[in-house]
C-alpha positions in Angstrom: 105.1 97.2 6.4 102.0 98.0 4.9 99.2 99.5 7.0 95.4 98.6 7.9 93.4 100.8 6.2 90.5 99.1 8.2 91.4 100.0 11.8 91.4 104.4 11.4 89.2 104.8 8.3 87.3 108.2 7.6 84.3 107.3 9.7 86.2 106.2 12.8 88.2 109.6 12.3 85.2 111.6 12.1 83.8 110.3 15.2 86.9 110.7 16.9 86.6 114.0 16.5 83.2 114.4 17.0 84.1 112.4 20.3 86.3 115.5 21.5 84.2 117.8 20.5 81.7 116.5 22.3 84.3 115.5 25.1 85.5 119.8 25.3 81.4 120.3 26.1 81.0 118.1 28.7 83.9 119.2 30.7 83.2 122.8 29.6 86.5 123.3 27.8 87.4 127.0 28.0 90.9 126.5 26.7 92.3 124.1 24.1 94.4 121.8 26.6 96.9 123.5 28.1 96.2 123.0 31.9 97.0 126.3 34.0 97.7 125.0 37.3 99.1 127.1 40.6 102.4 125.4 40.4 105.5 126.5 38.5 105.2 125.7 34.6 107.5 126.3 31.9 105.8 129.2 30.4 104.5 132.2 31.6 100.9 133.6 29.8 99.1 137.2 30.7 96.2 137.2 32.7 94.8 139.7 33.5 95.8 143.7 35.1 95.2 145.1 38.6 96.2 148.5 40.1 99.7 148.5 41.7 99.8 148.5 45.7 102.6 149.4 47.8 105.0 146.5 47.9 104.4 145.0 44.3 107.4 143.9 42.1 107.7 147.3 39.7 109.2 145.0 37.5 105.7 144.4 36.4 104.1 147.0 36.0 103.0 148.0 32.5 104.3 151.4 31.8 102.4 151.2 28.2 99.3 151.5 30.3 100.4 153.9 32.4 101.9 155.7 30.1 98.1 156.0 28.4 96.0 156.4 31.6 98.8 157.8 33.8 97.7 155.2 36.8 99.8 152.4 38.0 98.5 148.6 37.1 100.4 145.7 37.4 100.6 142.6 34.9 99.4 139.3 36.2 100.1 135.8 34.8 99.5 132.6 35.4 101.8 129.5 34.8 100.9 127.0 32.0 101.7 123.4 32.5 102.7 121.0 29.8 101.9 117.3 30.2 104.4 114.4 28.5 101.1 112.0 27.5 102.9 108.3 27.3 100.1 105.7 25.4 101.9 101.9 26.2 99.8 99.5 24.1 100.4 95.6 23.9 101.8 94.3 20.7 101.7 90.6 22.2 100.4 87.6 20.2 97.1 87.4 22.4 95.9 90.6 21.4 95.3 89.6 18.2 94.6 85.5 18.3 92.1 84.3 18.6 90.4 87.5 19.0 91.5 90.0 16.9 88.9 92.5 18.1 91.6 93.2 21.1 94.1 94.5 18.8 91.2 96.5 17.0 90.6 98.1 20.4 93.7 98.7 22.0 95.4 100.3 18.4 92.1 102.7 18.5 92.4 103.7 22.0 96.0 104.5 21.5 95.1 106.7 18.7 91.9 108.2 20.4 94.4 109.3 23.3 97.2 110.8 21.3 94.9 112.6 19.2 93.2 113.9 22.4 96.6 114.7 24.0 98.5 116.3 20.7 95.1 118.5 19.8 95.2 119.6 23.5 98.9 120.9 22.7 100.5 118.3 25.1 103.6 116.1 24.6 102.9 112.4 23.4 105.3 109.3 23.4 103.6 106.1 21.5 105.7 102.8 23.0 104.9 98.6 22.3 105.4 95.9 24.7 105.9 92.5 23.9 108.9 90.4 24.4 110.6 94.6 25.2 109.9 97.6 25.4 109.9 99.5 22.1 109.5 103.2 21.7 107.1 103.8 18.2 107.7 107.7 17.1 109.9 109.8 19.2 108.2 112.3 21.5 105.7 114.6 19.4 103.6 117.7 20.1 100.8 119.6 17.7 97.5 118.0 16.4 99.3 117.5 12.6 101.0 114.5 14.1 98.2 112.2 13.9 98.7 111.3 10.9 102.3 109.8 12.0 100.7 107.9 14.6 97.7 106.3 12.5 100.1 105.1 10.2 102.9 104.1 12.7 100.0 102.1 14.4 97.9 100.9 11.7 101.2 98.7 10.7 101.9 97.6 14.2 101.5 93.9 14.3 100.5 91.6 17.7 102.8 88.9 17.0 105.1 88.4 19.8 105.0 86.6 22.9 104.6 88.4 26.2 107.1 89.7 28.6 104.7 91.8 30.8 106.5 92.7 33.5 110.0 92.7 32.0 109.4 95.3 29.3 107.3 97.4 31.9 110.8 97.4 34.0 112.3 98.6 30.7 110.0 101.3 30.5 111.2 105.3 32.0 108.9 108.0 31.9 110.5 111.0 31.4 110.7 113.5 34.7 111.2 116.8 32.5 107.8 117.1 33.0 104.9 116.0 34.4 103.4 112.7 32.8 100.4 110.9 32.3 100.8 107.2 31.4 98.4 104.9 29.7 99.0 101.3 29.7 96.6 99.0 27.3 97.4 95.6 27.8 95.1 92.4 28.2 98.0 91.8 31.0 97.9 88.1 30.3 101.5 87.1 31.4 103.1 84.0 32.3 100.7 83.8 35.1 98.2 85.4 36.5 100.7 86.9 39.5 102.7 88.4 36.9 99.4 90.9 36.5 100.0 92.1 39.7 103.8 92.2 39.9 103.5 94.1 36.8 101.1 97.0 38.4 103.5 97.4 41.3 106.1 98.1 39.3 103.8 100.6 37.6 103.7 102.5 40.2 107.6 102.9 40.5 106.7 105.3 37.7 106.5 109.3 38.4 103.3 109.6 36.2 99.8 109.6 36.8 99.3 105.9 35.8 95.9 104.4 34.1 95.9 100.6 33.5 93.2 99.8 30.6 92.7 96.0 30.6 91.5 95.2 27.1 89.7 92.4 27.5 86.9 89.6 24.8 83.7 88.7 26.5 84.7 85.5 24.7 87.6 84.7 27.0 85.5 84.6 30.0 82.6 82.4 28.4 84.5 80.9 25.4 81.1 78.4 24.9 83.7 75.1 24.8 82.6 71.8 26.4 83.5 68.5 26.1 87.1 67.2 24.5 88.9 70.1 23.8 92.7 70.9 22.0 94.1 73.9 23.5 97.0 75.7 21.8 98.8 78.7 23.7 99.0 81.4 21.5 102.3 82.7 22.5 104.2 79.7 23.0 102.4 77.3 21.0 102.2 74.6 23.9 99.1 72.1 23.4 97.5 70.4 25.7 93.5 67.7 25.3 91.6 68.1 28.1 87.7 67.1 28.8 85.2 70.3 29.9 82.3 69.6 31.6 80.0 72.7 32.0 80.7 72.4 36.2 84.1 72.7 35.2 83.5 75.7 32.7 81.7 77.5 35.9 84.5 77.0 37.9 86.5 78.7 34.8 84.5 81.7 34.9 85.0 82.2 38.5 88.5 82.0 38.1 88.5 84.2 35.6 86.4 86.7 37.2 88.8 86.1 40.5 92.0 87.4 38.0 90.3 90.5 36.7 89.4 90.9 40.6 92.9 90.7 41.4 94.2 93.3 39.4 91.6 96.0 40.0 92.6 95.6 44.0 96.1 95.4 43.1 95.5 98.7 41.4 93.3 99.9 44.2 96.4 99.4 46.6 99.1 101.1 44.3 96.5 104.1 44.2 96.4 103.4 40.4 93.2 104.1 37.9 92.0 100.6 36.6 89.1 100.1 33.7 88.0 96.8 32.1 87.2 97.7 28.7 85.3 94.8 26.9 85.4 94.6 22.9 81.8 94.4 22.9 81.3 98.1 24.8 80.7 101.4 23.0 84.0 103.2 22.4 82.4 106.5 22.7 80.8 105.9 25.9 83.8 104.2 27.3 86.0 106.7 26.4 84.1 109.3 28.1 84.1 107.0 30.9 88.0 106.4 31.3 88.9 110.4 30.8 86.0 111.4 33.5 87.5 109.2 36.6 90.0 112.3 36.9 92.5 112.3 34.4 94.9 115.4 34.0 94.4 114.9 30.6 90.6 115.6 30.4 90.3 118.8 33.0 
């Protein structure tokens, strides 16, 4: 399937990266990604030397340096821990109809955040939801596989219906390491419980979880009034009613009440939750989502 060449030209590329650039100055970047945490990692870097002291492990001391300044120092290391970055983005029909801005804005945060991950020298899984759970490129690692997820995503289409909270049951983070997951979804379900049934079940996941609703200004004040011929996107049910602009208010309250709902749901299940709107700055927002304490970002 032929790609968009629209979505990840050369100017949304170049400020992507000017966007980590800038990103590694804010947070004062001293090394490129690989977080060096006090627990037990899966590779072992050098450090640093002290002198030796009664008791140490002679197993490291380094006997090139002694055998240069004839005084006993010992090697110290530090353990570097590799994340597994997964980015979930929704491939349902209501991403892309009738706004296709959503799907503009959830493809481009998927990319922004596996370019940010495989640059930092972390693992990165790409999956789509829809109807299932389907895994886009197997697991890969090293910034010269963005180009395999630009054009994996550029040709990823929003044309199914939605099965939120079954294809997030279908969906196992690995546990071979630590993982971050990122879930971009408008989270329109069947109904607006499913939402929530769908974040407690995100938390069944061993990751560090960030929910990104994706989300059209549009579909809170979509400007209709009088008789009006509703299609649903998904499952093409129609239904006439009459909109008055009382009832309209009473629409945006609800609304407003559903978006509500999830961010306490969220709150509960000790899960990160951001409204992103199509009409914010991506740059800004970006910055935004990785500073409310994301492994990713430190």
């Amino acid at each position: 399937m032929a790609g968009d060449p629209a979505l990840f030209d050369s100017d949304f590329l170049g400020r992507l990266r000017a966007l980590f650039f800038r990103l590694r100055r804010r947070r004062k970047f001293k090394k490129r990604g690989q977080q060096h945490t006090p627990s037990a990692g899966f590779t072992r870097e050098f450090k640093d030397h002290r002198h030796y002291s009664p008791g140490d492990d002679y197993r490291v001391i380094d006997w090139r340096l002694y055998a240069r300044l004839e005084r006993l120092f010992i090697r110290l290391f530090e353990e570097v821990q590799e994340f597994h970055v997964h980015v979930l983005v929704d491939r349902s029909r209501s991403m892309a109809e009738p706004h296709p801005e959503k799907r503009i804005l959830g493809l481009r945060l998927a990319v922004a955040l596996s370019y940010l991950a495989l640059v930092s020298q972390h693992r990165v899984s790409v999956f789509s939801f829809g109807q299932g759970m389907r895994r886009e490129l197997p697991p890969l690692k090293g910034p010269g596989h963005i180009h395999q997820v630009i054009e994996r995503l550029s040709a990823l289409r929003c044309d199914e219906p939605t099965a939120l909270l079954g294809a997030l049951r279908e969906f196992r983070p690995g546990r071979d390491r630590r993982g971050i997951v990122f879930l971009v979804s408008d989270l329109f379900g069947s109904s607006p419980e499913e939402a929530q049934e769908a974040i407690r079940q995100a938390t069944s996941w061993r990751a560090e979880t960030h929910v990104i609703h994706v989300l059209d200004p549009r579909e809170r004040a979509p400007g209709l009034q009088g008789e009006i011929r509703l299609v649903e996107v998904e499952t093409q049910e129609v239904r006439r009613i009459w909109l008055t602009p009382d009832e309209m208010t009473r629409y945006a309250a609800a609304f407003d009440g559903f978006c509500e709902e999830i961010r306490q749901a969220c709150m509960r299940q000790q899960t990160d939750y951001v409204c992103w709107t199509t009409d914010q700055p991506f740059a800004e927002m970006f910055l935004h989502l990785l500073s409310r304490g994301s492994a990713l970002a430190k």
